[in-house]
C-alpha positions as CSV (number, residue, x, y, z in Angstrom):
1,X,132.0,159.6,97.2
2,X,135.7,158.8,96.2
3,X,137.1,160.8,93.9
4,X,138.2,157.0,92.3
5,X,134.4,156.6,91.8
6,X,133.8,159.4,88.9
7,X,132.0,158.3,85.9
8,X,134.2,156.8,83.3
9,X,133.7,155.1,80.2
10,X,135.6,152.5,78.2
11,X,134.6,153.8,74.7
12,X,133.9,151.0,71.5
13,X,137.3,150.2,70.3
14,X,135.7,148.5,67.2
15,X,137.3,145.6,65.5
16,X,140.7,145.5,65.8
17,X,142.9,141.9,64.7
18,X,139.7,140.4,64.8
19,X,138.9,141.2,68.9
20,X,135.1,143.0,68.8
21,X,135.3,145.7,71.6
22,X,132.2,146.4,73.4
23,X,131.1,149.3,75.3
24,X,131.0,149.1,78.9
25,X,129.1,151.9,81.0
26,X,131.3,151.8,84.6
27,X,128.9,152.3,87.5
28,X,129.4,155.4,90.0
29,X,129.0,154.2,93.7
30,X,130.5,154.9,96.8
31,X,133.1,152.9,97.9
32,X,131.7,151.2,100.9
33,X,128.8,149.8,98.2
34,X,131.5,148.4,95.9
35,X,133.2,146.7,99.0
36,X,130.0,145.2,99.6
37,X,129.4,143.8,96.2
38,X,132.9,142.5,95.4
39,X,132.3,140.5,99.0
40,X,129.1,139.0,97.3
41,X,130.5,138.5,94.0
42,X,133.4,136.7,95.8
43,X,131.6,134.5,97.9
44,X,129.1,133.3,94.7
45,X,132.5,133.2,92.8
46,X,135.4,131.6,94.4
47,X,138.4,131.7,92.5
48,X,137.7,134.7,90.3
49,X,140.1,137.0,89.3
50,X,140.3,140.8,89.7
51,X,139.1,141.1,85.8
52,X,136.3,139.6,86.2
53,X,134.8,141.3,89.1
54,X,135.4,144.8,86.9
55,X,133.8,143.4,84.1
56,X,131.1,141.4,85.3
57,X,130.3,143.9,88.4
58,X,130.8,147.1,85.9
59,X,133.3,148.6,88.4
60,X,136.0,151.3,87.4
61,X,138.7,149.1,87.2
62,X,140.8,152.0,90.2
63,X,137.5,151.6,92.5
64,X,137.4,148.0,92.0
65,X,141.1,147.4,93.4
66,X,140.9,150.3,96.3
67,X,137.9,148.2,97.6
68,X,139.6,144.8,97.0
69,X,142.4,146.1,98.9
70,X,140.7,147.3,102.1
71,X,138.8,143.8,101.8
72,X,142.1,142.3,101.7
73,X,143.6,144.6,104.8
74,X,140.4,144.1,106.8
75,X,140.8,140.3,106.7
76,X,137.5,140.1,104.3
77,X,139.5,138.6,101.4
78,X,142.2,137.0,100.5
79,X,144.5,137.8,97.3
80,X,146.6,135.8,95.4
81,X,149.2,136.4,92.6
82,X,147.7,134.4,89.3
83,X,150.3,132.6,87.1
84,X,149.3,133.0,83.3
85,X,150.9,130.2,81.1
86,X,150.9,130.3,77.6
């Protein structure tokens, strides 16, 4: 298993400016399970964003983008830069 995909935990940040943090347990695989369900979570999600397969998925947020990446090199994926307005 990848070094990447050690437990980790986002801990409860409680209340803070009025934003309720939550506690999100990050799941341990290996990487070539997280390629596969990125690919999945992609294809029954066009258009999502790299956030929301982390969150959604319950990926560590390092594993999450070194499997995106391969996807992307590997012609399984493709990436685009998202413009935030405000």
């Amino acid at each position: 298993m990848s070094a990447i995909a050690q437990e980790k935990h986002i801990q409860d940040i409680g209340e803070i400016g009025g934003i309720v943090g939550k506690v999100i347990e990050l799941r341990v695989i290996p990487e070539s399970e997280a390629k596969k369900v990125i690919k999945k979570y992609i294809r029954e999600h066009p258009g999502c964003i790299t956030s929301e397969i982390i969150e959604n998925l319950e990926l560590d947020p390092a594993l999450a983008v070194e499997a995106l990446n391969l996807l992307e090199e590997e012609g399984k994926v493709r990436g685009e830069e998202v413009e935030y307005t405000v």
